[in-house]
KOLLUM-775156 format. One record per atom (N, C-alpha, C): residue in three letters; z negated, y, x negated. Coordinates in pm, whole numbers, plus 50000, padded with zeros to 5 digits. Layout:
alaZYX/...
//
This chain:
unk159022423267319/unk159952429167416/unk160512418267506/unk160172417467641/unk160772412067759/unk161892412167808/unk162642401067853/unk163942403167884/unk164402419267974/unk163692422168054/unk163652430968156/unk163602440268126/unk162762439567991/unk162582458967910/unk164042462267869/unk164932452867868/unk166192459367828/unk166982470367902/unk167032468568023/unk167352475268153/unk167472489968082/unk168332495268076/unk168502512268033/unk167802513067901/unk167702503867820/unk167532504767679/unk168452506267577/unk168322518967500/unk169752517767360/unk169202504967271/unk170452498267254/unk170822485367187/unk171362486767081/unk171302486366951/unk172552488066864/unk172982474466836/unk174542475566844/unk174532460366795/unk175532463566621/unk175272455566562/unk175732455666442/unk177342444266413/unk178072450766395/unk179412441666365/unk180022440566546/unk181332441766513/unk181802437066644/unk182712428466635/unk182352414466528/unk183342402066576/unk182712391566701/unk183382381766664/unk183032373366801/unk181542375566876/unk180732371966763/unk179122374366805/unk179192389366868/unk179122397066780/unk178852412466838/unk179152413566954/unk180752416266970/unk181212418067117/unk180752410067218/unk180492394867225/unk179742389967314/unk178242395867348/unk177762398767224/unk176252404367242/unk176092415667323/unk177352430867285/unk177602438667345/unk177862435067544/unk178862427067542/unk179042426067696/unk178142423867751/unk176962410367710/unk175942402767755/unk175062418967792/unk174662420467704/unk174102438667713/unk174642446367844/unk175682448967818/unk176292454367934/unk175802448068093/unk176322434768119/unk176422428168226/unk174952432068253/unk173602431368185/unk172272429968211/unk171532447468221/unk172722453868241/unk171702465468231/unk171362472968096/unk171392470767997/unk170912479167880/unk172022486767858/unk171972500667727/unk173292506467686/unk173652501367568/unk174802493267552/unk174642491467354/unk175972499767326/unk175412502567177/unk176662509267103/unk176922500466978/unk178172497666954/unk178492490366866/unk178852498566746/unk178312495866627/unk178682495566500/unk178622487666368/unk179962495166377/unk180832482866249/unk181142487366113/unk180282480965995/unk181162488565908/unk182352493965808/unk183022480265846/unk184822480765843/unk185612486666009/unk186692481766016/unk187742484466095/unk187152476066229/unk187582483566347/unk187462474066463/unk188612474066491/unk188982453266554/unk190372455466563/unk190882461166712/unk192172460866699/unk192262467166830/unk192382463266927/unk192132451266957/unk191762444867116/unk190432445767149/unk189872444767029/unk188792447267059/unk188542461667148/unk188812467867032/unk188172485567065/unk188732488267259/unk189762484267238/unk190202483867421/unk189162482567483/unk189052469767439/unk187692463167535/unk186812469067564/unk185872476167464/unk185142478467472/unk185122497267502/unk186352501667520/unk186532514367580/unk187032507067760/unk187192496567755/unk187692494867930/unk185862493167979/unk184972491167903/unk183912484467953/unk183062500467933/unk183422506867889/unk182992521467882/unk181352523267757/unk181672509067690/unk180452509367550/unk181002515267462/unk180162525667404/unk180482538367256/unk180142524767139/unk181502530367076/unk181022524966914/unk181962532466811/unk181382529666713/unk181682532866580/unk182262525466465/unk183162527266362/unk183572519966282/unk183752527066129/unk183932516966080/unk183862525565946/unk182472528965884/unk181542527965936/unk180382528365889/unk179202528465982/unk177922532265953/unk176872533166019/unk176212549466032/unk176382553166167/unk175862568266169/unk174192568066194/unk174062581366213/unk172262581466288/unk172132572266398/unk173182576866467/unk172992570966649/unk172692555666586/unk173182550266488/unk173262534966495/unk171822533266422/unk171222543666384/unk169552538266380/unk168382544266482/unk169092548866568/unk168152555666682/unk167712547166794/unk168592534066778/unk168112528066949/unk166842521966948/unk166772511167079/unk165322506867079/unk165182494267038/unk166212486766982/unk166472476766923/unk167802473366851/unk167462464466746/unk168802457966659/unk168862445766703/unk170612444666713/unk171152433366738/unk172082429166608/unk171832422066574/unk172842417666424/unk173712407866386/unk174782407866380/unk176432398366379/unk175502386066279/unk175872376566261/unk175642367466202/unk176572366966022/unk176292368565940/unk176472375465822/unk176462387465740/unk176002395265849/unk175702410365813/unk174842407565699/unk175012419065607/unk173712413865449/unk172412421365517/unk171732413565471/unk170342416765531/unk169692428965464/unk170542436865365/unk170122447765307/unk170442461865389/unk171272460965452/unk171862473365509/unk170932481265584/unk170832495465542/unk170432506565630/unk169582504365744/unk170512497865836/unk170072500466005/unk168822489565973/unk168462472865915/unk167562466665973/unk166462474565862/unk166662475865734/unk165562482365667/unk165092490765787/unk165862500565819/unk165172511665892/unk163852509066032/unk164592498466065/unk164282492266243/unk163012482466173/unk162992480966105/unk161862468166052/unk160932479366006/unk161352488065925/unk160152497665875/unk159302507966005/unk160392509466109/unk159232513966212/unk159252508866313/unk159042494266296/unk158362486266371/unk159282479966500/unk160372484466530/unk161412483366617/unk161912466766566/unk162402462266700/unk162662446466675/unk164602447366631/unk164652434166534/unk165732435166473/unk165762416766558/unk167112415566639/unk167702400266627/unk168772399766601/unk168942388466618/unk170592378866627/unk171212377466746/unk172102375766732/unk172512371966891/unk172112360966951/unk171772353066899/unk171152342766918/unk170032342167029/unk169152350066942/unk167862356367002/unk167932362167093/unk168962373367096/unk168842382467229/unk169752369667373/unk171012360667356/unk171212351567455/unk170102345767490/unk169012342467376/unk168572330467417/unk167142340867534/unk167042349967517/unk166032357767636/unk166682359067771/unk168372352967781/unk168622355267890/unk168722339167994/unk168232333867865/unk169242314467882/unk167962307467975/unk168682301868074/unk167602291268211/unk167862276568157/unk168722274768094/unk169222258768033/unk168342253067917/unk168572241967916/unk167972230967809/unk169162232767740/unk168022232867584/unk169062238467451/unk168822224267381/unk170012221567315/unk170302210167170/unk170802224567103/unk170462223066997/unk170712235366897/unk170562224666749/unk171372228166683/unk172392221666586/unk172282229066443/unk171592225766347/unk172002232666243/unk172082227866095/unk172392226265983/unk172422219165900/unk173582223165752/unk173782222165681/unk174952230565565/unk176062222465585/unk175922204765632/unk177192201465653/unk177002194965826/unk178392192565884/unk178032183766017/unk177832189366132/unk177632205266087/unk177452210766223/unk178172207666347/unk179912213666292/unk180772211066418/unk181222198366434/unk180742190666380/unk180802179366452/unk180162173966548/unk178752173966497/unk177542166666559/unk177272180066704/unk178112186766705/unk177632195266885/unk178952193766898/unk179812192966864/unk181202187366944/unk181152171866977/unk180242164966885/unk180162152166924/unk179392147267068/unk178112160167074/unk177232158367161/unk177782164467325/unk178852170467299/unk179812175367452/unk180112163867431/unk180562153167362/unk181612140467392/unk180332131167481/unk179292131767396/unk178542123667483/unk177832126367550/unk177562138967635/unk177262144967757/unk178132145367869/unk179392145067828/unk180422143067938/unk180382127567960/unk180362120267874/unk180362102667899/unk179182097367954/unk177972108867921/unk177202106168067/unk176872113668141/unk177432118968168/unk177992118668297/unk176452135668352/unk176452139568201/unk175372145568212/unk176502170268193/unk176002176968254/unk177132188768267/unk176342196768115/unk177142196468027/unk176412206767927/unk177762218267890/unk177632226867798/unk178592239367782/unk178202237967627/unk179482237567536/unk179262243067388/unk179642254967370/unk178642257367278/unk178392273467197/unk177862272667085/unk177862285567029/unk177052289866923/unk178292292166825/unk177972288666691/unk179102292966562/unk180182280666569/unk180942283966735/unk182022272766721/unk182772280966819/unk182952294466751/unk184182296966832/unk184122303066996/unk182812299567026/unk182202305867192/unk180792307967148/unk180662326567172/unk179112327567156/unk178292326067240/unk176782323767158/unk175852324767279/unk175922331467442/unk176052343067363/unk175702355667441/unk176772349767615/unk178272345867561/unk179522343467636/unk178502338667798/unk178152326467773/unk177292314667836/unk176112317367839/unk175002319367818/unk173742319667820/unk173242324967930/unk173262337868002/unk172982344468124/unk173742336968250/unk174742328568270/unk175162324768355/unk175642308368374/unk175132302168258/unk175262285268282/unk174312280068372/unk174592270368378/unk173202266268540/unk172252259768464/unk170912260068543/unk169572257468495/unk169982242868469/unk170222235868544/unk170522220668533/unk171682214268397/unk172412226868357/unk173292221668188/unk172882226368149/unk172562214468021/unk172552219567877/unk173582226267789/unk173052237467714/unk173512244167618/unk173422235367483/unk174602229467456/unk174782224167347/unk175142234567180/unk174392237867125/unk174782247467029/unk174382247366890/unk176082249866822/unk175402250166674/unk175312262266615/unk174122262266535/unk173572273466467/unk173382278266344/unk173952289066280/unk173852285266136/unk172252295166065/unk172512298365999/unk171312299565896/unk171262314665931/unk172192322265946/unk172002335365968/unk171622339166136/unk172252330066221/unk171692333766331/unk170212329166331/unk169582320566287/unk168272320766298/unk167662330666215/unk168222338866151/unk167722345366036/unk166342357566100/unk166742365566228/unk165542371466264/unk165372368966416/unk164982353866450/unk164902353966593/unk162892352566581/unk162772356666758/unk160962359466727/unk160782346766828/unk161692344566937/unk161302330667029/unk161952318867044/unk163162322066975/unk163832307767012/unk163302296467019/unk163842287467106/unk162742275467111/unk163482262567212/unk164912259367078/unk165062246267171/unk164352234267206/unk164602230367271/unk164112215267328/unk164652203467247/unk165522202367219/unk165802195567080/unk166192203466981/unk165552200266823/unk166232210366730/unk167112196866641/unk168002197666563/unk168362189466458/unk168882197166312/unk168062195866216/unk168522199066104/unk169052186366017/unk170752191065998/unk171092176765962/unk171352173165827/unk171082182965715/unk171222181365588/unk171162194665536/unk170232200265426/unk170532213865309/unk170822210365215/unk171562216365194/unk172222217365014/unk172672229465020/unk172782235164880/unk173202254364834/unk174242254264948/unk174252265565002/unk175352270865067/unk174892287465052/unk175942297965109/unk175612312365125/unk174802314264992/unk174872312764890/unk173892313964777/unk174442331664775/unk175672334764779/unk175592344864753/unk175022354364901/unk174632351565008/unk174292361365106/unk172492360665092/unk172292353365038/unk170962349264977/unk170262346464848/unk171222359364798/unk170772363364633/unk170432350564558/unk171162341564574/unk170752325664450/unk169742319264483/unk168722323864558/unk167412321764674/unk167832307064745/unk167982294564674/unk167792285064797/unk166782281564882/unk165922288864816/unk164632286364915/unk164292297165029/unk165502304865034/unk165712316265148/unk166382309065255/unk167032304565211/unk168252301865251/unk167662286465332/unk166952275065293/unk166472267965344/unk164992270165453/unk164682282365402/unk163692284965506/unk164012291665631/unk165042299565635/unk166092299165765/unk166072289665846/unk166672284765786/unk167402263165871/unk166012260465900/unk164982263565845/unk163402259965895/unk163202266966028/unk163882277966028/unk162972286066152/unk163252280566294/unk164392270866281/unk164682264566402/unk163532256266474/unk162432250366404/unk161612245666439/unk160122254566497/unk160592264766460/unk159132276666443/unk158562276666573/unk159282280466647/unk158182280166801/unk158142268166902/unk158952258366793/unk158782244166936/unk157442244066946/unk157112233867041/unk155722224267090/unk155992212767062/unk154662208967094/unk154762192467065/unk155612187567240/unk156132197167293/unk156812188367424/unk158042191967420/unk158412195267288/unk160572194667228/unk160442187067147/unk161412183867076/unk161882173266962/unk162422179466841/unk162642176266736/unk163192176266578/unk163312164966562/unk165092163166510/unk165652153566446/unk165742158166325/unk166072152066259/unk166072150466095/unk166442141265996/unk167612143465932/unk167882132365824/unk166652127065706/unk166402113565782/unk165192110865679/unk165812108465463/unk166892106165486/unk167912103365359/unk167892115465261/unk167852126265378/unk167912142365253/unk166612151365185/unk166832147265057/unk165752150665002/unk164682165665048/unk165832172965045/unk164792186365130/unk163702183265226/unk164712174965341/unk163662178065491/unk162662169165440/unk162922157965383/unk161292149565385/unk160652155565317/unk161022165265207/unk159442174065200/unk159122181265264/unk159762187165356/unk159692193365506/unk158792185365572/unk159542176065592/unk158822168865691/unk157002171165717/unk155842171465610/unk154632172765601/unk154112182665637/unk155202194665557/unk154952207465611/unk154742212965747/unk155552204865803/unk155562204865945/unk154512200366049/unk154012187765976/unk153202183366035/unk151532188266048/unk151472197365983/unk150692204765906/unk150442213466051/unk151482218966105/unk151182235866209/unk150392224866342/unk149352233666369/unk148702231166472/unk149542227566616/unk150662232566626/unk151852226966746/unk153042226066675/unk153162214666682/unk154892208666580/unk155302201866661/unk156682202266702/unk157612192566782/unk157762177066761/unk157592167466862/unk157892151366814/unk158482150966697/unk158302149066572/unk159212143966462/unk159912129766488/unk161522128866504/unk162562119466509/unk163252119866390/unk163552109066299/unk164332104766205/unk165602098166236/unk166762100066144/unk167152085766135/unk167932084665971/unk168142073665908/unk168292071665805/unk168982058565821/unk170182057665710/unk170802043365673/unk170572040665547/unk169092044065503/unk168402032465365/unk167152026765429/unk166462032565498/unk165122024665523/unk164342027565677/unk164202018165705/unk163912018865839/unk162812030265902/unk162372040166016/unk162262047066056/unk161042049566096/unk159542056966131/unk158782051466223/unk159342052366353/unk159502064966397/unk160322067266515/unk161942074866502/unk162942071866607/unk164502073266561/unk165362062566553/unk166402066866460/unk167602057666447/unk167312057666288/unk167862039066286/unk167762033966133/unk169352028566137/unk169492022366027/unk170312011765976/unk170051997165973/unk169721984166008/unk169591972865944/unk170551966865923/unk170851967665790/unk172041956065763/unk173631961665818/unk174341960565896/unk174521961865998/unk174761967966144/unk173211967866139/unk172921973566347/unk172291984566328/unk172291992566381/unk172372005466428/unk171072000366548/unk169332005466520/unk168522005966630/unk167732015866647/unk167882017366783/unk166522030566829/unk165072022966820/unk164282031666795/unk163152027766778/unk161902039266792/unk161392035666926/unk160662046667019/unk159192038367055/unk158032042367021/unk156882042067032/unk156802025066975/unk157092020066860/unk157292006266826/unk158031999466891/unk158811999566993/unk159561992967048/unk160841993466962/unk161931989266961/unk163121990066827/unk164331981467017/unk165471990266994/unk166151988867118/unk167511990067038/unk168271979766977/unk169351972966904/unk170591984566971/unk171241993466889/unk172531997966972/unk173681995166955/unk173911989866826/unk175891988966811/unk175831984466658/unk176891981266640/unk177081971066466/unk177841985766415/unk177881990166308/unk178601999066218/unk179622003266226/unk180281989666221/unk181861985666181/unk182211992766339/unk181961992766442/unk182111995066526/unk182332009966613/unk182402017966459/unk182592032866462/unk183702039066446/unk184402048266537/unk185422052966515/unk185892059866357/unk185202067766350/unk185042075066268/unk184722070866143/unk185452070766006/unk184712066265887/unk184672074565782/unk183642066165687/unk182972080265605/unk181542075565648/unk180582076865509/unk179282078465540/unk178802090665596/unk179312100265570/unk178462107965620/unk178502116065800/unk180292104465837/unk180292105165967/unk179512093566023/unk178892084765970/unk177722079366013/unk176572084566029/unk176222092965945/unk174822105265937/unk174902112066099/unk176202114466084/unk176352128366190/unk176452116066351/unk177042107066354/unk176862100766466/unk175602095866468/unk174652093966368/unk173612087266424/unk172442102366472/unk172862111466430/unk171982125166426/unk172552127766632/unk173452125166635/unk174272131666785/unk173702118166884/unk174182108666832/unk172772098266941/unk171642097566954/unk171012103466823/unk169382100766874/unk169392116366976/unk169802126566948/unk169772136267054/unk170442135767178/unk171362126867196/unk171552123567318/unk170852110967398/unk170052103567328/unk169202096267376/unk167682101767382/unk167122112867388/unk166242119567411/unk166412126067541/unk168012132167523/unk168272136567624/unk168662128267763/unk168122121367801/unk168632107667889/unk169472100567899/unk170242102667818/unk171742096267812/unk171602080267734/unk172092068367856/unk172272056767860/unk172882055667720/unk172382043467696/unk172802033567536/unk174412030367575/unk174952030067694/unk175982025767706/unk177412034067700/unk176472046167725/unk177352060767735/unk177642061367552/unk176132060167495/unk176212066167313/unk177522054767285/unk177662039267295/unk178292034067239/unk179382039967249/unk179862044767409/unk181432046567401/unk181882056367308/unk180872068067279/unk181172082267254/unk181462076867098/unk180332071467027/unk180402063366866/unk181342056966846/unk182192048666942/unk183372043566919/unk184832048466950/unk184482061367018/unk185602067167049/unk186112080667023/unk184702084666979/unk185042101266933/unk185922102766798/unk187132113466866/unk187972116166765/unk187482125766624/unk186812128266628/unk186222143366535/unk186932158266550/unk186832163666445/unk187352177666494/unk187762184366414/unk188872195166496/unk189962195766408/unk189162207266259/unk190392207066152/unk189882211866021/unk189012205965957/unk188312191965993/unk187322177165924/unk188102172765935/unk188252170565790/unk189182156165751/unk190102156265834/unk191272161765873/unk192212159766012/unk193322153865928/unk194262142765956/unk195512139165920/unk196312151065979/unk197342157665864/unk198322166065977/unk199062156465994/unk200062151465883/unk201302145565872/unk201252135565766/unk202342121865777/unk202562119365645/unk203972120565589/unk204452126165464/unk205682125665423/unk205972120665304/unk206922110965305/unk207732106665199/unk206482097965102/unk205592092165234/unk204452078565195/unk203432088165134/unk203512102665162/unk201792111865098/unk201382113865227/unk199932114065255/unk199002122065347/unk198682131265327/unk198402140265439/unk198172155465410/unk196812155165536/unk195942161865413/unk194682162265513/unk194052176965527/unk193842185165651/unk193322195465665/unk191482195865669/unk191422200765538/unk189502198765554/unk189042211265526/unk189692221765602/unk189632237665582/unk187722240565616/unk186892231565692/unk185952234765743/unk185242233465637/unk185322222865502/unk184572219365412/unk184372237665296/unk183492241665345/unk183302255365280/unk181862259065171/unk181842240065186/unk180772244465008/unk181112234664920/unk180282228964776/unk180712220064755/unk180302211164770/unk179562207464855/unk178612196564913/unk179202187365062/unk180472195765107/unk181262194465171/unk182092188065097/unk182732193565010/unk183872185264967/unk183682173664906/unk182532171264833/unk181742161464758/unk181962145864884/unk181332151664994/unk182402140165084/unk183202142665118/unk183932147165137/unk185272146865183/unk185642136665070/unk185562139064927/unk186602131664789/unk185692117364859/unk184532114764923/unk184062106164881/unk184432098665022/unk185282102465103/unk185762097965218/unk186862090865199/unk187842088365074/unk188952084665013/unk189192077664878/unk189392067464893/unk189562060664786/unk190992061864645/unk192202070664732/unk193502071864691/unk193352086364617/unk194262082564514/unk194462095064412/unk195252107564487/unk194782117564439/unk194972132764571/unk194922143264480/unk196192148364503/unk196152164564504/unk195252173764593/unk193872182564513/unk193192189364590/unk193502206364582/unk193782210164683/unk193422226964721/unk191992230864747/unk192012240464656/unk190342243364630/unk190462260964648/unk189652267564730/unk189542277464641/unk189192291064754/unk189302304864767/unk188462308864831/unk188162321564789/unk186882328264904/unk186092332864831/unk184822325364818/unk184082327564641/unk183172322364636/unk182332320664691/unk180962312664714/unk180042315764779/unk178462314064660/unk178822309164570/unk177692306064433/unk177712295264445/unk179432290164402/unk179302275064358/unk178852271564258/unk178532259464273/unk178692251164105/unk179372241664124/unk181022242464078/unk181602232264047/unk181402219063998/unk180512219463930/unk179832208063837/unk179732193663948/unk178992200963996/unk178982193164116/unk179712179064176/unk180872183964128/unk182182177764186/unk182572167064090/unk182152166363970/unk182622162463820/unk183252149763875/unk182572141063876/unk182262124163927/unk183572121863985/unk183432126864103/unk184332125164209/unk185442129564159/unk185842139864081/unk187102147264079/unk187952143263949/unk187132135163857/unk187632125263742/unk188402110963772/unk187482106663865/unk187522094963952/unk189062094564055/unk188662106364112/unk189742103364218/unk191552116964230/unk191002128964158/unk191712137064129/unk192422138264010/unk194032139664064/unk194712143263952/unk195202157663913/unk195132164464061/unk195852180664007/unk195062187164106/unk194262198464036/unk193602208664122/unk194712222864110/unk194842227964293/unk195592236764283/unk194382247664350/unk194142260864283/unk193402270164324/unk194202282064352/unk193442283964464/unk193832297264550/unk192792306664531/unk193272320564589/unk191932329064636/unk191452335264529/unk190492346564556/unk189142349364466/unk188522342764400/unk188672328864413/unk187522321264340/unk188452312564230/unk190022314164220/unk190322309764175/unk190262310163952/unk189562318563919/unk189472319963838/unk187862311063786/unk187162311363880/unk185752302763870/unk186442289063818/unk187062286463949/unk187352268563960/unk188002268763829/unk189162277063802/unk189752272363666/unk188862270963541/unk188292278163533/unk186792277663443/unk185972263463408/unk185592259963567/unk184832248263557/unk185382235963603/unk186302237763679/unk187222220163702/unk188282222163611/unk188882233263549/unk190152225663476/unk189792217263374/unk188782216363329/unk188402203463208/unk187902191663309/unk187452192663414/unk187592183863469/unk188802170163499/unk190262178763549/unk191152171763593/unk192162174063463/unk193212160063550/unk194382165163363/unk195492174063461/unk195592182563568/unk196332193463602/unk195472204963638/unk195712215563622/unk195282227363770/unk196292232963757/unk196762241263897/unk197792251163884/unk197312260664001/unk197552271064013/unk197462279964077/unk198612287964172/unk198092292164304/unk198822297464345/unk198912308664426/unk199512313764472/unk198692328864526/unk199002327364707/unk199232319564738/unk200102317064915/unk199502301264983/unk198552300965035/unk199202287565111/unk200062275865108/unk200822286465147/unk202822277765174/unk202832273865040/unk202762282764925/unk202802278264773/unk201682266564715/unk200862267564786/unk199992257464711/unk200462246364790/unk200952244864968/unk201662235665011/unk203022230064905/unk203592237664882/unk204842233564810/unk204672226464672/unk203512235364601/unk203592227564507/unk202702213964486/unk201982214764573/unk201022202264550/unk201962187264620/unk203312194364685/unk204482181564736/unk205092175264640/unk205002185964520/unk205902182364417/unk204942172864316/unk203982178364324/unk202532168864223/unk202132157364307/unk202072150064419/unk201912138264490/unk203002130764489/unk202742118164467/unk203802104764434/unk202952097264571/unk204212084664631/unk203772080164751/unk201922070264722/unk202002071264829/unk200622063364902/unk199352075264799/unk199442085164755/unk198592096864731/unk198262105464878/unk197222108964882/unk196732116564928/unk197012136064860/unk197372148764997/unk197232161364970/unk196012165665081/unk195172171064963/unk194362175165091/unk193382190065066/unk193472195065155/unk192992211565165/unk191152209265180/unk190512211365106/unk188922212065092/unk188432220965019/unk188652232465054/unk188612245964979/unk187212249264911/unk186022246764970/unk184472244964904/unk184542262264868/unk184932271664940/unk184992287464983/unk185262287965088/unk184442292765112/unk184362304365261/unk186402314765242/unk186952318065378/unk188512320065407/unk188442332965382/unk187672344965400/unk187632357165422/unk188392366565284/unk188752357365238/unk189672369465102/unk191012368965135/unk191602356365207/unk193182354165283/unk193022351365369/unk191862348465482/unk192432343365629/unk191412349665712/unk191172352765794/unk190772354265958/unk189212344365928/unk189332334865943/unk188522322665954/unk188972310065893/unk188022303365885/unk188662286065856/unk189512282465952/unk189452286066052/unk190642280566129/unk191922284966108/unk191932298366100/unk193282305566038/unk193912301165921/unk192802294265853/unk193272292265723/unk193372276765752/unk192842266865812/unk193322255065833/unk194772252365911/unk194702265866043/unk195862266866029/unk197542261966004/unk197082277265823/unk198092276765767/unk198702271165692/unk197092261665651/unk197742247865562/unk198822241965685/unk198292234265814/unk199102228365834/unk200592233565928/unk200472241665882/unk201882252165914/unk202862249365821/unk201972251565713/unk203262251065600/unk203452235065550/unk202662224065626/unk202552212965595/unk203512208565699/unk203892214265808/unk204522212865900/unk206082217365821/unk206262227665789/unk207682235665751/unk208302226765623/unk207352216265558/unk207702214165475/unk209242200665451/
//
């Protein structure tokens, strides 16, 4: 199906949060009819909206009409079991993402971003260093501005900088950035992917599916997954340039480590960029993510002189690791974004000082275990929140010599003030997804530092 066949075509789109409703308008603006359905509550700015824009939808469930159109459009977490795509897949009717359907409308050069940790960094990093050279790009994707928003109307000449997660690639048939970067797998969504990590990693694969050998793939050479990827890849009769970079062993082509220096290294040539120490940002694995955001901005033409400034100056972003405040000689750190445990695993490993951790959530098919090392080592009191708080007590309270629980935010703020003694670290790394108490990670990063604020 051609962009053009849309023109007076029924659309269904599935879910009407951020994605949906963008997908819906994008629809609109181009000519097709979509009807939105949702199968909880639509809120009510929404529903306005989409009665001022004169699109039918539904809530509360899924009717006929929502399996009659001529295509599915699907929110990015919808379970892949539901009604409408069984139905649309069984007679032959195309099921996407929003993703998919922006990207049939998009004239721009795509960086598309995807990975279990690093995402919003490494495409917030890559606006830092597209603006420093001096080059016009627009961020999108699962950061808060959808595809759909931007895609039909950014100029041919900017790049679409965008990160992508595992579900929006989940049924696209063309996507096909010009740079892809997968920047690390480890379990995540285990539960939207039935315990299936190999579902779940073959997703994050599909980002590569229709390049050529005249786009690019970056890739952490360090993470055990992609380098067995890596062959696989090399394997399809048209596979994109393979680019590495790694800080254990030097590269054929990409960014390495020596010692030290930080070098590109493009058709045997090796082109020296910057000493380590020389990074804003610390933490190994904000080294991963800056060296993953330079080699894609040095593909993308952007001067060695532009990457240094951006590597030495980029602040990161908010809900990673963010300092809110310090009081009475404790730090309080908002790491609301860290939503597996492979996330939090650095985060503990970003800090050397003994810390009160907020953990907790709804699950996603953790394994605490995970954490053991780190949370013996450096943790003294786990406070759990949420749905998941009965897991964590399970498997970290023999871990640490506290846990306590709490049912509020503000309460796990309060009490984790009272469990920190000076030069300790408090810090929010929940390793659950927000959706049992908040809106989003942001809502819920937030409210940590709301009540970190009131305190």
């Amino acid at each position: 199906m051609k962009t053009f066949e849309l023109r007076h075509k029924q659309v269904v789109v599935i879910g009407a949060g951020i994605s949906g409703m963008a997908a819906a308008e994008l629809l609109h603006r181009q000519g097709a009819i979509p009807f939105v359905s949702d199968s909880g509550a639509i809120r009510p700015e929404r529903r306005e909206r989409l009665q001022q824009l004169g699109i039918a939808f539904e809530q509360g469930g899924h009717s006929e009409r929502a399996l009659a159109g001529d295509l599915l459009v699907v929110s990015p977490g919808v379970p892949r079991t539901i009604a409408p795509i069984r139905v649309y897949r069984e007679s032959g009717r195309s099921v996407w993402t929003e993703l998919e359907l922006a990207w049939r409308y998009n004239r721009s050069p795509v960086v598309a971003v995807t990975g279990t940790n690093g995402k919003t960094t490494v495409t917030r990093w890559l606006g830092d260093l597209f603006e420093r050279g001096g080059k016009p790009a627009v961020v999108a994707g699962n950061i808060g501005v959808a595809v759909s928003d931007v895609a039909d109307h950014t100029a041919p000449d900017a790049h679409l900088l965008l990160e992508v997660s595992s579900y929006q690639l989940e049924f696209v048939e063309t996507f096909r950035p010009d740079v892809s970067i997968i920047l690390n797998i480890t379990p995540d969504h285990m539960d939207y992917y039935g315990g299936r990590f190999e579902d779940y990693a073959a997703a994050k694969f599909r980002i590569t599916e229709h390049q050529t050998e005249n786009d690019f793939f970056i890739t952490n050479a360090d993470d055990e997954v992609m380098s067995a990827f890596l062959p696989e890849l090399k394997k399809r009769a048209r596979h994109p340039r393979i680019l590495t970079f790694s800080a254990r062993n030097e590269v054929e082509e990409g960014l390495f480590l020596r010692g030290d220096t930080l070098i590109f290294k493009f058709n045997q040539t090796e082109e020296p960029l910057m000493q380590i120490q020389e990074f804003h940002l610390s933490g190994q694995h904000n080294v991963m993510n800056g060296m993953a955001a330079a080699l894609a901005a040095r593909v993308s033409e952007i001067k060695n002189s532009a990457i240094r400034e951006s590597l030495t100056r980029f602040e990161g972003v908010e809900h990673r690791l963010e300092p809110v405040r310090e009081l009475d000689g404790v730090t309080y750190i908002n790491d609301s974004k860290a939503t597996n445990v492979n996330a939090v695993w650095f985060a503990l490993d970003s800090f050397d000082q003994p810390m009160v951790l907020i953990l907790g959530g709804r699950d996603k098919g953790n394994d605490y275990r995970e954490l053991e090392e780190q949370l013996r080592e450096k943790v003294h009191t786990v406070i759990a929140i949420g749905e998941a708080a009965d897991a964590i007590e399970a498997q970290v309270g023999p871990m640490v010599p506290e846990l306590l629980r709490a049912d509020s935010m503000g309460q796990a703020v309060r009490m984790a003030r009272k469990q920190a003694k000076r030069g300790e670290l408090v810090m929010l790394s929940p390793a659950c997804s927000s959706f049992d108490m908040f809106e989003n990670f942001e809502d819920r990063g937030n409210a940590f530092r709301q009540a970190v604020l009131e305190l």
